[in-house]
N, C-alpha and C positions, 0 to 999 in steps of 0.2 A: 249853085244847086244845093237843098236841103239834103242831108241825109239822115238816111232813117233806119231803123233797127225794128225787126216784128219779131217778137217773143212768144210763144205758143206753143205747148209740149204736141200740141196735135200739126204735125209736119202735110196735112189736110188743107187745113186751114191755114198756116203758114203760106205752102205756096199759092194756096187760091186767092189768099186778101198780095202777095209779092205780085203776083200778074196782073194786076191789076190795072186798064189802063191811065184811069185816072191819076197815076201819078207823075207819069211823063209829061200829061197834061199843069201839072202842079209844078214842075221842075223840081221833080225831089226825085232820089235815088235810094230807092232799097238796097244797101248796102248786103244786107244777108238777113239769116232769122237764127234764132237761138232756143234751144227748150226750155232753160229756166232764168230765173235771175242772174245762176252764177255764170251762166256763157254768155249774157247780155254785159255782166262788168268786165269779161275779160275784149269783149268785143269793145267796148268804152275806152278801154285801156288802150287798145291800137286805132280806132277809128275816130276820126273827132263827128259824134254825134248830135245830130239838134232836137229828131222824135224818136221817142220809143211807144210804139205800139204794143203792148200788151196783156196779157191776157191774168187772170187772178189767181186760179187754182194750177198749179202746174208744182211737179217734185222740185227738194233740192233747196228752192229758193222763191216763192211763189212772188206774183204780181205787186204785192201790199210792200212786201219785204225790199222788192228790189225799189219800188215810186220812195219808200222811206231813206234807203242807199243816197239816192239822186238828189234829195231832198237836204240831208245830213253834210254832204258832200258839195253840195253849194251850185253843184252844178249847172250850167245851162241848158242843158237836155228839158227838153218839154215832154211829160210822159200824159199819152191815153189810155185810159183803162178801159179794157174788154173782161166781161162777163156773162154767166149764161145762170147766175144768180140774182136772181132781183130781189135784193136783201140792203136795206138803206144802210143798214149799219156797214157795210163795203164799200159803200158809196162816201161814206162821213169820213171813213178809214184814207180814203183816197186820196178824197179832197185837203185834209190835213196835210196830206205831204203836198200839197200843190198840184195835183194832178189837173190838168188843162180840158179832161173829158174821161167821162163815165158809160158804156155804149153798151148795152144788153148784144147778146146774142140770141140769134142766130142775125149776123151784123148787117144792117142796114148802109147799105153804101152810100148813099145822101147823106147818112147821118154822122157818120165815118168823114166825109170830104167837108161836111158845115166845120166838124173840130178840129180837122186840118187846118180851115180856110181861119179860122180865128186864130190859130197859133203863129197863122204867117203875118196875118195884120199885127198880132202885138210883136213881132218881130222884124216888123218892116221897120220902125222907126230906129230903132238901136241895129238892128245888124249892121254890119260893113258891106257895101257892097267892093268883091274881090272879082277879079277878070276870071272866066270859068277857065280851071286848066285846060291843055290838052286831051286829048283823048289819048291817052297811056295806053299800049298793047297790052300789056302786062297787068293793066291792073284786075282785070277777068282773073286769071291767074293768081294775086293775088290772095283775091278774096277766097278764092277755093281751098286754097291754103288754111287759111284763115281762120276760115268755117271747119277746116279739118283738126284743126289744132285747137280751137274752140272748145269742141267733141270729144278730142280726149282728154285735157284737160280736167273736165266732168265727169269722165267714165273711165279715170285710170285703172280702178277695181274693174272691168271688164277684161275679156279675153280680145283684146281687139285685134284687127287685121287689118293690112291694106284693102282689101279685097269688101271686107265689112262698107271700110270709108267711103271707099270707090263708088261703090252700090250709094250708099246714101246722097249720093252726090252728083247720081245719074252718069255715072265715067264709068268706061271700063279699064281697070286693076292694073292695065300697064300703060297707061293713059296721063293716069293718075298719078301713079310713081316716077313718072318724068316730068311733069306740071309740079310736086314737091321737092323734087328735087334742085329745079331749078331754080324754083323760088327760095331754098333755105339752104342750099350748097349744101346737104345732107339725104341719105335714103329715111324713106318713110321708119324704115326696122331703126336705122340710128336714132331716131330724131325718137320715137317709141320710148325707147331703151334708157335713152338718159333722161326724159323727161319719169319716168318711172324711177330711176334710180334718185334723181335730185329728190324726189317724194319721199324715195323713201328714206335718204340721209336728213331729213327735214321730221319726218316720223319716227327714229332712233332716238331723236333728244327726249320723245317720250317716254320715263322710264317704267309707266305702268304697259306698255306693249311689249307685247313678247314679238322675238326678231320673226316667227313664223306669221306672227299677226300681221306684221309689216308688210311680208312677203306679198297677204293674200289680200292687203289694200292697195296697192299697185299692181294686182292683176294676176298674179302666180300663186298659182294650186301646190305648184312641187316646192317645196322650202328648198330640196337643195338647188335647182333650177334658180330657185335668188339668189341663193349666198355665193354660187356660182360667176354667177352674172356679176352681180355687185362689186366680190374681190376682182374681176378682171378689169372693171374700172377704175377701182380707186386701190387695187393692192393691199386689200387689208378687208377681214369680214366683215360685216352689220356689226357682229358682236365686235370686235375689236374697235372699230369706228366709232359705236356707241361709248367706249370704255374711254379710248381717248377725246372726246366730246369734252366726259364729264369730271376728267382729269386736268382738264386743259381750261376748264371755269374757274 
């Protein structure tokens, strides 16, 4: 079974082109969807993908940016591009990076399954074919995950919640926090916590940021509320952390 990635900041469109039934009929599995380039490389990173579907204009890391990524990267991933621009020069843009299809919007579903159906034929002859795993209970589960870790990743500068995720995700909030848990042997708040904190000992080595700048790129409004946090992980503040960083070069 193919797997596939749909990339689209409008979560509309995302699940309307994921439900789709024509893809069980294809044997390919919508993995999850992403809003921009940068949650489609972190989804690459744990999923071994074949399509990525698309879209151009999206924050962050748009469509062009991310076909160029895939392309640089040597990758196997076959990307199609969606747009609701009809402008050749994005179309030329595309095609350079090897994009396999170019599809106006408002998307034409025939037209959607013909660049499907060509990416399987040039891949009929090189694929392997491997025995289809099991049906994993867990792997539902994981992906939810997944897709949760995903999201923040992207939007560490938010104020984010379990509760936020939940919703996004169509779960409700204590649902949720046992589905992550299980899957990462950690609560959603830990998993939060350090994933902010690694950011911001990663943004310390910067020495044009001030430590309250730090604070408020990993999501905290109160500076002391960081340096709080911060020292109770690692025993030592931003500012001392930073210090010894650039002592220890």
């Amino acid at each position: 079974m193919l797997k596939m990635l749909i990339v689209d900041d409008d979560w509309l469109i995302s699940d309307s082109l994921k439900s789709l039934d024509e893809w069980h009929e294809r044997n390919i599995d919508v993995v999850g969807t992403a809003e921009n380039g940068k949650e489609a490389i972190f989804w690459m990173e744990k999923e071994k993908l074949d399509i990525i579907l698309t879209d151009i204009r999206m924050p962050e890391m748009d469509g062009i940016e991310l076909t160029k990524h895939i392309y640089e990267k040597e990758s196997n991933i076959h990307v199609i591009i969606m747009s609701g621009y009809e402008e050749f020069s994005f179309a030329q843009k595309a095609m350079k990076y090897n994009a396999k299809g170019y599809i106006l919007k408002p998307i034409d579903t025939d037209e959607l399954m013909d660049a499907i159906d060509r990416i399987k034929m040039d891949m009929n002859p090189t694929k392997k074919v491997e025995p289809e795993p099991a049906n994993d209970p867990t792997t539902y589960h994981e992906r939810l995950v997944l897709s949760a870790q995903s999201y923040i990743m992207s939007n560490l500068i938010k104020p984010l919640t379990l509760k936020e995720i939940a919703n996004r995700l169509h779960l409700t909030d204590h649902y949720f926090g046992q589905v992550f848990k299980s899957v990462t042997g950690e609560t959603f708040l830990n998993y939060l916590t350090r994933v902010r904190m690694e950011k911001a000992c990663e943004l310390t080595k910067n020495p044009t940021l001030k430590i309250y700048e730090i604070g408020t790129l990993v999501g905290y409004k109160d500076p002391k509320s960081f340096a709080k946090t911060f020292q109770r992980l690692y025993n030592m503040t931003p500012k001392e952390f930073r210090k010894q960083y650039f002592t220890n070069e």
